[in-house]
C-alpha positions as CSV (number, residue, x, y, z in Angstrom):
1,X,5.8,11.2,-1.7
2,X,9.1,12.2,-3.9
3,X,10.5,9.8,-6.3
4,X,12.0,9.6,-9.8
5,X,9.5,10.5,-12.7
6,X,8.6,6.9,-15.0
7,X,6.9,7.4,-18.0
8,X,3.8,6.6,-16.9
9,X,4.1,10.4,-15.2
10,X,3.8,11.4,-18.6
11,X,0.4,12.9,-19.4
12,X,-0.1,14.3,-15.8
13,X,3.5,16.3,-15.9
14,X,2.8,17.4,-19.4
15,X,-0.2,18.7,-18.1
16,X,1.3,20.5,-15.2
17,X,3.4,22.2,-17.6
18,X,0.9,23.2,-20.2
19,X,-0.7,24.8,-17.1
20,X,2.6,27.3,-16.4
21,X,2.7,27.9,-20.2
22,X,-0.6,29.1,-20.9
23,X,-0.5,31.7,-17.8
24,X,2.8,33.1,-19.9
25,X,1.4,32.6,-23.6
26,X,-1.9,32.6,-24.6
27,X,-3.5,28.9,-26.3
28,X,0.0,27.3,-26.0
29,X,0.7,24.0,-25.1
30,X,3.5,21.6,-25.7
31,X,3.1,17.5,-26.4
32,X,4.1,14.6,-24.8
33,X,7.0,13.9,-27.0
34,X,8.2,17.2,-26.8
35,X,8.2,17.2,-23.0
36,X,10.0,14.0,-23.2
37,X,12.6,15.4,-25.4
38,X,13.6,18.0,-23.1
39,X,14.3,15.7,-20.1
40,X,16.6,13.9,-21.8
41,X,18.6,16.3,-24.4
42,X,17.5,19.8,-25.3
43,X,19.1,20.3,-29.4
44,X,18.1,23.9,-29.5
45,X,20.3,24.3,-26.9
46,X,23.7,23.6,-29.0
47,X,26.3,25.0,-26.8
48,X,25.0,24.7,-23.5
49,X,23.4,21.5,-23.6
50,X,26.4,20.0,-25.1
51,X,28.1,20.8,-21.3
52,X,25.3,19.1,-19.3
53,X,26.6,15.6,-17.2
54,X,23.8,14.3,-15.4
55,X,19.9,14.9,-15.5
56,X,17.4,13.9,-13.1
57,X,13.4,14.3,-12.8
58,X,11.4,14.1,-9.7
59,X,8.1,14.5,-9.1
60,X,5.9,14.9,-5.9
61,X,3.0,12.7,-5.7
62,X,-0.3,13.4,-3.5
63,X,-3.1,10.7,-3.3
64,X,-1.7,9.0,-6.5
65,X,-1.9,12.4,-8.2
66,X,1.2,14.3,-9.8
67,X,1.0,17.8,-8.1
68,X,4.4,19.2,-8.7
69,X,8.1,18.4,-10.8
70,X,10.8,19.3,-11.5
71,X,13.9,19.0,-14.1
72,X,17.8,19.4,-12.5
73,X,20.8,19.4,-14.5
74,X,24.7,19.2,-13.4
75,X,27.5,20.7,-15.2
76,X,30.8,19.8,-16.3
77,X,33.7,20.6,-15.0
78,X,35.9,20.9,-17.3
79,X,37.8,23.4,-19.5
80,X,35.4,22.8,-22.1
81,X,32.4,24.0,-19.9
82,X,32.1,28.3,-19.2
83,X,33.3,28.9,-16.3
84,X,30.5,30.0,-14.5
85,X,28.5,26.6,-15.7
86,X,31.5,24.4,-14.5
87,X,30.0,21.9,-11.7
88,X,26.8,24.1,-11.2
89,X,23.7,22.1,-10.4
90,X,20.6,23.8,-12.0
91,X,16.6,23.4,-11.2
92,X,15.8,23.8,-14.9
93,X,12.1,24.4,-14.2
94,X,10.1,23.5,-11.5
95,X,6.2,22.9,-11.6
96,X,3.7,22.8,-9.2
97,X,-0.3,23.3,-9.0
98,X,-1.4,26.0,-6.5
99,X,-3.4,25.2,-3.6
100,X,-7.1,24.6,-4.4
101,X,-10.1,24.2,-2.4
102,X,-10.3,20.8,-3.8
103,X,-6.8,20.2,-3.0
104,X,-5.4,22.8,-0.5
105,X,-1.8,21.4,0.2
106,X,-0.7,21.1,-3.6
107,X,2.0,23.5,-2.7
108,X,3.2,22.3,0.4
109,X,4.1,19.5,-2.1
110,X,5.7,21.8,-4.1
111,X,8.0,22.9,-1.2
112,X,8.5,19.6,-0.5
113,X,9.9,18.7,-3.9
114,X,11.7,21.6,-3.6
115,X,13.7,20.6,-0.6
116,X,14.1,17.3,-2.5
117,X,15.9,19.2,-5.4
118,X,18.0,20.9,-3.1
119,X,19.2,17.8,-1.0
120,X,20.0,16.6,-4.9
121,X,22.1,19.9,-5.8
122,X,24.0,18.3,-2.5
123,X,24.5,15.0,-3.4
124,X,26.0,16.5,-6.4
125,X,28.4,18.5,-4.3
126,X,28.0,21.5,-6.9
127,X,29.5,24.9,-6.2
128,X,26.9,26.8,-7.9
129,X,22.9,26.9,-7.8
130,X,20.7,28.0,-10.0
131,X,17.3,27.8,-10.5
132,X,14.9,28.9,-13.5
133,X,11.5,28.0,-15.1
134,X,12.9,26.7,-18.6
135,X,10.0,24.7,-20.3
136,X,10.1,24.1,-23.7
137,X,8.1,26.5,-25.3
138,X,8.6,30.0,-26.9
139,X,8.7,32.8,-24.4
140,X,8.5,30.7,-21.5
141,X,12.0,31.2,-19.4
142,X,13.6,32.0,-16.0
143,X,10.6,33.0,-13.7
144,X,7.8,34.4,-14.7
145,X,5.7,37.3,-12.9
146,X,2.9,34.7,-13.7
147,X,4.1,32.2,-11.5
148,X,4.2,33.7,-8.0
149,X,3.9,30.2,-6.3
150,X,6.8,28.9,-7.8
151,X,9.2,32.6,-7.1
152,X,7.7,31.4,-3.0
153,X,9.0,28.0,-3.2
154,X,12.7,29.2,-5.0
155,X,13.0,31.8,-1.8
156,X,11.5,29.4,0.9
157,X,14.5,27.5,0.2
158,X,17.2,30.2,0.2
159,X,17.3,31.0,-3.9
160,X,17.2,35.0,-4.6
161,X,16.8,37.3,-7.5
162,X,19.9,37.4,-8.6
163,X,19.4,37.4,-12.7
164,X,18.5,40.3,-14.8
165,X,14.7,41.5,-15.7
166,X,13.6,41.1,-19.0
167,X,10.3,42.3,-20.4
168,X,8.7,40.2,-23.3
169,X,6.6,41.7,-25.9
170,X,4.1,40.8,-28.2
171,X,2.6,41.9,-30.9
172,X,-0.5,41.1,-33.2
173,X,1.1,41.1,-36.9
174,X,-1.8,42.8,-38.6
175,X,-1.4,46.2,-36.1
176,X,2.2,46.2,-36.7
177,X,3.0,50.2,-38.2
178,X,4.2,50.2,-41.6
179,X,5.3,53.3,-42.6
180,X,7.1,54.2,-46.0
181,X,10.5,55.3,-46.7
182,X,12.9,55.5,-49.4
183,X,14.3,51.9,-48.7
184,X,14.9,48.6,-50.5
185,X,15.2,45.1,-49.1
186,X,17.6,42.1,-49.4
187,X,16.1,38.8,-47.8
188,X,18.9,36.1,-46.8
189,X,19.2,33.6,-44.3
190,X,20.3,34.9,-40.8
191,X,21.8,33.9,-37.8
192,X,18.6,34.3,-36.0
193,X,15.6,33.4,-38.7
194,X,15.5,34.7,-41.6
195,X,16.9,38.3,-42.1
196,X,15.6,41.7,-43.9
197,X,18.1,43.9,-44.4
198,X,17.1,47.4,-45.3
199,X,19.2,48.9,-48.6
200,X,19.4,52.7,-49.1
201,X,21.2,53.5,-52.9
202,X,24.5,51.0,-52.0
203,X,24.4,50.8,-48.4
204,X,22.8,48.1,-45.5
205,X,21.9,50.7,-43.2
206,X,20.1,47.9,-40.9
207,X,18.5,44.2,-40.7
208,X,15.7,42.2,-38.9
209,X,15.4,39.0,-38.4
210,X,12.7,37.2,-37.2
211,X,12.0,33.4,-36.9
212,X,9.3,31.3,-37.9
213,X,10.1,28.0,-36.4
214,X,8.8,28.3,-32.4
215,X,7.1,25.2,-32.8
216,X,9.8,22.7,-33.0
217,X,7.6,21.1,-36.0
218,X,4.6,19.5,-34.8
219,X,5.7,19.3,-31.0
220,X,4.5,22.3,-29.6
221,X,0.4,23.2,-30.6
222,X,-1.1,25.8,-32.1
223,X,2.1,28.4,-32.3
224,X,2.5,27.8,-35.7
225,X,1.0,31.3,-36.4
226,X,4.0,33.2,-33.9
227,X,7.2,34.1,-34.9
228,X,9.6,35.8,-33.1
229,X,12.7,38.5,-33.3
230,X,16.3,37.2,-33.3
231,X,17.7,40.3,-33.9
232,X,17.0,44.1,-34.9
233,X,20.2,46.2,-35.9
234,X,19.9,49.2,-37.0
235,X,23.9,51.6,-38.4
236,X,24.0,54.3,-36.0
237,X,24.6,56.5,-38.7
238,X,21.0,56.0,-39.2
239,X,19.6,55.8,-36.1
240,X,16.4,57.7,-35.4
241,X,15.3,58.4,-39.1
242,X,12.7,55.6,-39.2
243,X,14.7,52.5,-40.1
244,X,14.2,50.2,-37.4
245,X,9.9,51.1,-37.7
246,X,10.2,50.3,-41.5
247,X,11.7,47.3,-40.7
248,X,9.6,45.8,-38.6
249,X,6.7,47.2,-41.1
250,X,8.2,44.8,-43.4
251,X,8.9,41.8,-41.6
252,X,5.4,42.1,-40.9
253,X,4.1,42.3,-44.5
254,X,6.5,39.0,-44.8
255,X,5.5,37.1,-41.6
256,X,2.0,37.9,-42.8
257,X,2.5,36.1,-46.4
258,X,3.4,33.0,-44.3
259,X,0.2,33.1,-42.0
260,X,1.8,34.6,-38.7
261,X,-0.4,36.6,-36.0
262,X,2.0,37.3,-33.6
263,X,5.3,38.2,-33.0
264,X,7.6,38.4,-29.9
265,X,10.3,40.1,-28.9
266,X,12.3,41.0,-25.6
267,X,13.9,43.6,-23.5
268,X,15.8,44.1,-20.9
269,X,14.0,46.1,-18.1
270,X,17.0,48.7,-18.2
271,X,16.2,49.2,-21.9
272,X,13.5,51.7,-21.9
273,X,14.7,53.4,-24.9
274,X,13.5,50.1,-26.9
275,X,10.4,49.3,-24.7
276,X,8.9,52.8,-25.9
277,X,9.9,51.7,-29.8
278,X,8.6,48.9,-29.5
279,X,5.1,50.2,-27.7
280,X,5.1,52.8,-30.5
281,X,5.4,49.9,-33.2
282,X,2.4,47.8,-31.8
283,X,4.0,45.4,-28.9
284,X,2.6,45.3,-25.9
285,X,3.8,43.7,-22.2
286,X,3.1,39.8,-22.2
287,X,5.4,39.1,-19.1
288,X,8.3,40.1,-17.1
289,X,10.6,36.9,-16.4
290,X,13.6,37.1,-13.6
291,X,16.0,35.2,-15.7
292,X,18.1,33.2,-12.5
293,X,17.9,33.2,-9.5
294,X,21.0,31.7,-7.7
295,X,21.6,29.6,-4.0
């Protein structure tokens, strides 16, 4: 059966989600209310969220068990939307448990939803279709090489690859190189976390910034020990000589005063310049994530 989620979903969604998380990021979960937040306004989402008209949750139900859901959005359209967000219908994330010997039509469910979400993208009359795996939880986005059953549900009803590749890293904070150089730092508040900028006599010749805040305070468990990269800039003037290693080396030595283990950061798969910096720093491959796939 398909119907509207009602709260007393709750628990059994959260814990559908929490099972797609933790096959993209190791011991993470998110809670109730932070589950519930995102269905009905997501704030760390300031501009896009603010273009967002109508919401809608569905869930498919098997033998009075939850066994798949999903979270659609429709767009504005408007001149204050993007254009390419104007009356576009999106499949936020969908969910669903893989079959099971136990239970081995789970994901005919899921397809079943699927269709469901697609009759809804209709009855919306969009002129766009996306579809990603958004949940609200650090490093968990677009569709991840970890959730084969859900890319087989996207295609099986006529969504493609359509969105870049990008590769996320990770790294443990304690293996993180840090080499020496004749550098100073400034730390200020950036755009992205907070920001170390390396000094050389006068001169910024680069920053990092890295955030601290994944966990949206107490709503998401046990990533209060992961931070993550907002940005890495390094003048090309001094590109090559060792800057962007010693910065990293140092945002490590910071993130380390504040009790983080792990730190993130991304990559486009065209971007193999950066992959093999950040391999040679200490990151390694956590997933690959399609970032949209389009109808």
């Amino acid at each position: 059966m398909i119907r509207t989620f009602v709260r007393s979903d709750r628990e059994q969604v959260t814990s559908l989600v929490n099972a797609h998380i933790a096959a993209v990021v190791p011991g993470a979960s998110v809670s109730v209310q932070a589950l519930m937040s995102q269905l009905e306004r997501e704030p760390g989402e300031f501009i896009v969220d603010r273009w967002v008209r109508d919401r809608v949750t569905l869930v498919a139900e098997q033998r009075g068990r939850v066994v798949a859901a999903a979270h659609l959005l429709r767009y504005r359209d408007d001149a204050g939307t993007a254009e390419n967000y104007r009356n576009a219908g999106e499949i936020r994330w969908l969910v669903c448990w893989p079959n099971a010997p136990y239970w081995p039509d789970a994901e005919e469910a899921g397809e079943t939803l699927a269709v469901a979400c697609h009759a809804q993208l209709q009855r919306w009359d969009v002129t766009r279709r996306y579809a990603t795996g958004t949940l609200p939880a650090p490093a968990v986005y677009g569709v991840p090489e970890n959730w084969p059953h859900i890319r087989a549900i996207y295609e099986h009803i006529g969504f493609r690859n359509e969105g870049r590749t990008e590769i996320v890293f990770v790294a443990r904070v304690d293996k993180i190189a840090r080499p020496e150089a004749q550098l100073t730092t400034r730390r200020t508040v950036g755009i992205n976390g907070t920001r170390i900028t390396a000094v050389r006599g006068a001169e910024d010749v680069g920053y990092i910034e890295v955030d601290t805040n994944l966990d949206a305070g107490p709503r998401v468990s046990r990533l209060g020990a992961w931070a993550d990269i907002g940005n890495l800039w390094v003048e090309p003037a001094h590109r090559r000589h060792g800057v962007g290693r010693w910065l990293v080396g140092q945002a490590a030595d910071w993130l380390e005063l504040g009790g983080a283990t792990r730190l993130l950061d991304y990559s486009d798969a065209e971007e193999t310049d950066y992959q093999a910096f950040l391999t040679k720093v200490g990151f390694t491959v956590l997933t690959r994530t399609v970032r949209e796939f389009t109808a």
